[in-house]
N, C-alpha and C positions, 0 to 999 in steps of 0.2 A: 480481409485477412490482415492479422498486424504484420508489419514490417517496420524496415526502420524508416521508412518515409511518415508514415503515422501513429507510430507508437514504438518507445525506445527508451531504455534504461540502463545505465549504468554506476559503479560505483566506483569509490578510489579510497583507497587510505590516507589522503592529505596527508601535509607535511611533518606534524607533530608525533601522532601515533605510531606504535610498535606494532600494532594488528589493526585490521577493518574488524569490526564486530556489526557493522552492516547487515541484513539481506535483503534483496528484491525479488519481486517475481511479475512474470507479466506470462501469460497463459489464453489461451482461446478454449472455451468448454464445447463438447460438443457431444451428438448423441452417437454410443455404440455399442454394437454387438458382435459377438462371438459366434461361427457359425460352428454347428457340429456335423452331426448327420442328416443328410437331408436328399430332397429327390430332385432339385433344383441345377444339379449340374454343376455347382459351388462345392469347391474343395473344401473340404472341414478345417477347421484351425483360420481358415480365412475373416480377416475383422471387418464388417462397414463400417463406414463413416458418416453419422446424417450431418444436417446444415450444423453451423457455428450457431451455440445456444448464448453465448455471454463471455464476455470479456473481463479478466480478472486483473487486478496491479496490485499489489500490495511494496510498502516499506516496513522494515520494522530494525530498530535502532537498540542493540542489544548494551547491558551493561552489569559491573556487579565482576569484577575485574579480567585480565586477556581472557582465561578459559571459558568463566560466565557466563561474561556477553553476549561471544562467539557461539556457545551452546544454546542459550536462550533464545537470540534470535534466528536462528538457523532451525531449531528443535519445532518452535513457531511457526515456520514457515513451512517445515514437514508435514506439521501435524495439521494445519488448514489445507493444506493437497489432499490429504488423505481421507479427511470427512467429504471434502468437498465431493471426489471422486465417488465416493460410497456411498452419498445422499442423492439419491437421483432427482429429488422436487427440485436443486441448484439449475438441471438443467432444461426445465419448461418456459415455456413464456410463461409471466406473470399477469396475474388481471386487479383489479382494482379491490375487488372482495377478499384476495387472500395476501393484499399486501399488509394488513397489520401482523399476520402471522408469519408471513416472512421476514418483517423486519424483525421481530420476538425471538426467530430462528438466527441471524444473524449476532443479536446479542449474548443471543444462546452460544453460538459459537466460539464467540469472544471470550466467553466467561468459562469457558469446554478449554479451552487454551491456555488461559490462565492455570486453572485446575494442574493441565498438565504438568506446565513448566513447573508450578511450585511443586509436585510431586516427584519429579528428576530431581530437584536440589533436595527433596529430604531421601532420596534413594543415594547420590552421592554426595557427601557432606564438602567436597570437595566444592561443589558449584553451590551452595545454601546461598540462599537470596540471592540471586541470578533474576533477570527480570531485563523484561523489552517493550518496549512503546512497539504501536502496533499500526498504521495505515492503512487500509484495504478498500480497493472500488471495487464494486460488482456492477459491471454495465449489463442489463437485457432494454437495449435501443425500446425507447428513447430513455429509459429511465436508465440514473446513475446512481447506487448506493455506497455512502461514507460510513464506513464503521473503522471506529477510530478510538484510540486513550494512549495516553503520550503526549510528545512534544514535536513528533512528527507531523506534518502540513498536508492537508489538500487543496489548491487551488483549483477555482473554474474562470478562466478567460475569454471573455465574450464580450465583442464589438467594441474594443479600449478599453476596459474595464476588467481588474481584477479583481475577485472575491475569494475569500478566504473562507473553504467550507468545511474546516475544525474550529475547535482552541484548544490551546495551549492547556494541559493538563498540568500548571508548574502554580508554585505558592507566590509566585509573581504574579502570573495572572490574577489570580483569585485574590492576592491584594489591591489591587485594580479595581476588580469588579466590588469590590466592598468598600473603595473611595480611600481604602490605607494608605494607597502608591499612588501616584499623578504616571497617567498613562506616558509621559516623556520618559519616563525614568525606569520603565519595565525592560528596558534593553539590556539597561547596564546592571541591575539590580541584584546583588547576592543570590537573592531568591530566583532571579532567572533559572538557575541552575537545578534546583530542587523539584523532583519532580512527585505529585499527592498520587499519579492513578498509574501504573504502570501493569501490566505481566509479568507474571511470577514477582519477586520481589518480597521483601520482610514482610510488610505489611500482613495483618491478619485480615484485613478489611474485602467487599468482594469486590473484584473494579468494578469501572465502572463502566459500560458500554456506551458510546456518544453514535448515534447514527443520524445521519442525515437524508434525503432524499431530492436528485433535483431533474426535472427534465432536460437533457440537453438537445443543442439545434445545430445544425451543421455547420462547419468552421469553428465551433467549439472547441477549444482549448482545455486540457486537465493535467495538473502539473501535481506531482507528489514529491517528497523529499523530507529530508532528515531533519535536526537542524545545522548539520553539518555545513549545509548550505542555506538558510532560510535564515542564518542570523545576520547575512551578507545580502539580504536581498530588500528590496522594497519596490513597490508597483511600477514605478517607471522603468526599475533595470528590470523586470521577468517583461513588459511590455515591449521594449527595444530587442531583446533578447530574440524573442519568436519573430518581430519582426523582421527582423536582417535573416534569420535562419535558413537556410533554405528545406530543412525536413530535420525532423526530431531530433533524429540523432546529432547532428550539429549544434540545435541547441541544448542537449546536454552537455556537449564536452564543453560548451560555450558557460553552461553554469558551473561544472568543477571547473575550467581557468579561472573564473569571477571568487568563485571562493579560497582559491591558493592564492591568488595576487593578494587578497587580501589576510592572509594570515595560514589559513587552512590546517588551521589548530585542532579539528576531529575530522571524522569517516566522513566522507560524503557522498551521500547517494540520491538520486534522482531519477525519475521518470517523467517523461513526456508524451502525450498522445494528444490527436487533432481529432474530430470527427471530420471527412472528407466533405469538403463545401460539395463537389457533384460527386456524390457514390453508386457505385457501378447498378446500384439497385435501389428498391425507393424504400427505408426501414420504416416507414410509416404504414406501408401500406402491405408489406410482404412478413408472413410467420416466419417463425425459426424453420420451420421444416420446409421452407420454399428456400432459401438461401442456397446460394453457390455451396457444394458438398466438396469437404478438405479433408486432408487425412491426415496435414500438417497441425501442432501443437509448439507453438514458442512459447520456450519457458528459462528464465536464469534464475541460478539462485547463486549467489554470493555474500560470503561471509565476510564482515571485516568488522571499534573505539574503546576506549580502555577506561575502565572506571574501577577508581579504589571504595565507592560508595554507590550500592543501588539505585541509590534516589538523588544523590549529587554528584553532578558533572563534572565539579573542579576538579 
């Protein structure tokens, strides 16, 4: 089950901003039914609850000014609950033959999202070019999937070692990668700030879905976040961070302190989740439908950063 011992998320408006234009979400999927009429001695209108199918996180860093943002990524994070809930292939185990088509449904997704939001800003002209970077894990143990466009982060933290399993959707990176920018200098760089692949937003172009796929092993570390926080961070301070922590939730209020000491000039939002070094059960070796049966679903969603340009942050 998530709790805040191994998986935990929160947000903040840091010091600068008039709004959070933030949201998060962290969700347990699971399988159920509705019961009606039956001869079973089961009240009708009564729900089950089968095993936990997957574990969801998402961030998504809304912009395109206070109302925009706030709409855009919030709108985002609706609109993926709501497929999610109504696709039931999200909630099977996965096997190895139908993972190219789930990855293709994921993208799908992303790009179903997109569609959306840019169809709100031309329904109110009020929000036009409104647009959010977007983060999303989809855990079915062992497997973890990164679908991702923005400037929003996924880390995987494993035996000292940080790994970085996005990139930066911004014209700094992509200066970089073409040898224009010397990697020192992408921190500071104008172009930090500019972002080519977003949700909703001006552009007429279609995003661009980036998904990744990784097995994870237990005591595995998965850190998500804006860059509200991730432009204060680097491998040593997120590795000290979990260490001293005593369970998730500490080390996120541990990463919004680290980013208000240091300036805390946008929204900051973060999630953290451990796989359990010993779990009550063996996920190797047990289906979804063998799992401890829950009736509980943890989920936040919070809204909060302010941009007078879709695609630039200054």
């Amino acid at each position: 089950m998530i709790d805040e011992h191994n998986c935990y998320g929160v947000t903040d408006i840091g010091l600068k901003r008039e709004s959070n234009q933030d949201s998060f979400l962290i969700a347990q999927l699971s399988k159920s039914m509705m019961i009606g009429a039956n001869s079973l001695s089961i009240e009708p209108q009564t729900r089950l609850f089968g095993g936990i199918c997957g574990w969801l996180m998402l961030v998504a860093d809304g912009m395109g000014g206070h109302a925009g943002g706030e709409r855009a990524s919030s709108l985002a994070v609706r609109y993926l609950i709501e497929r999610l809930l109504n696709n039931i292939h999200w909630f099977f185990q996965l096997n190895r033959a139908a993972e190219v088509e789930f990855v293709n449904s994921l993208k799908k997704l992303l790009r179903d999202t997109h569609h959306e939001i840019q169809s709100e800003g031309q329904r109110d002209l009020t929000l036009s070019g409104m647009g959010t970077t977007l983060t999303m894990t989809y855990l079915v143990w062992p497997n973890l999937y990164v679908v991702h466009a923005g400037d929003s982060r996924c880390y995987l933290i494993r035996d000292g070692r940080v790994e970085l399993l996005t990139t930066d959707h911004t014209m700094a990176r992509r200066l970089v990668e073409s040898g224009g920018l010397n990697p020192e200098d992408e921190a500071t760089s104008r172009w930090s700030n500019v972002l080519w692949n977003v949700l909703g937003g001006k552009s007429q172009e279609e995003v661009k879905a980036e998904v990744r796929q990784v097995e994870l092993r237990r005591g595995d570390h998965v850190m998500i976040c804006t860059d509200g926080l991730h432009r204060y961070l680097n491998d040593d301070t997120i590795l000290n961070v979990l260490k001293q922590a005593e369970s998730c939730n500490d080390s996120c209020h541990e990463f919004i302190r680290i980013a208000k000491q240091h300036g805390g000039d946008d929204n900051i939002t973060v999630i953290v989740a451990q796989v359990p070094p010993e779990p009550d059960y063996d996920p190797l070796a047990t289906t979804a439908s063998e799992l401890p049966v829950t009736v509980e679903a943890e989920s936040a969603l919070l809204d909060t950063a302010e941009f007078d340009d879709p695609y630039n942050r200054d």
